[in-house]
Each structure stands twice: as C-alpha cells, then as structure tokens.
N, C-alpha and C positions, 0 to 999 in steps of 0.2 A: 291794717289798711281800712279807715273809713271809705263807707259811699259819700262821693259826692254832692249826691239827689240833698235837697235844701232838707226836705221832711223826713227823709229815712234816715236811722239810728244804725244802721248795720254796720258793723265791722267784722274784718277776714285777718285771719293770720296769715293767707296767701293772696298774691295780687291776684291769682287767677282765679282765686273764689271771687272776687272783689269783680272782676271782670263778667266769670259768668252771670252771677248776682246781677249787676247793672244793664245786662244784653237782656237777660229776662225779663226784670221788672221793669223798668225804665224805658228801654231804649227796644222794647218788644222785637230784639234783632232774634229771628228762629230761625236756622243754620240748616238743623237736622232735618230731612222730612221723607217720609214715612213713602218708601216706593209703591207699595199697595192700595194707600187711601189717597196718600197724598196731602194728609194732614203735616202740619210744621212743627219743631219744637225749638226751644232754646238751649236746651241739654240732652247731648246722647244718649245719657240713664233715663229720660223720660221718653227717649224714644225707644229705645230698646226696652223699657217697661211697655211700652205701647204696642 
C-alpha cells in the first residue's frame, strides 16, 4: 500500500500501517490524548510511551 501524499515515497504491507502513517504525517489527525497533560498523539505506542 502506497501513500497517497504527492511527495511521500512510503509504502505498507498493511492498510492500517498506510492509514496510521497518513493520520500522522499528513492529515496531523491525533486520536490518543494524554488524560494527565492533555497532550495528543496519533499513535497509542507514542502515547503510552508518553
């Protein structure tokens, strides 16, 4: 699964890498967010790293 995005080269073996991929970089959609601070993220490994 290529990205769409004109300039990015990335490609996924799964759509839903392809998806988280593009909610992150592209389309800055951040889902997850942080009950304590209240910072946002786009993946729940970076918020659970958080």
């Amino acid at each position: 699964f290529h990205c769409p995005f004109p300039i990015c080269r990335e490609a996924f073996a799964r759509r839903y890498n392809l998806k988280t991929h593009f909610s992150a970089r592209h389309a800055q959609i951040k889902s997850y967010i942080c009950e304590e601070c209240g910072r946002s993220f786009a993946r729940r490994y970076d918020l659970n790293r958080h």
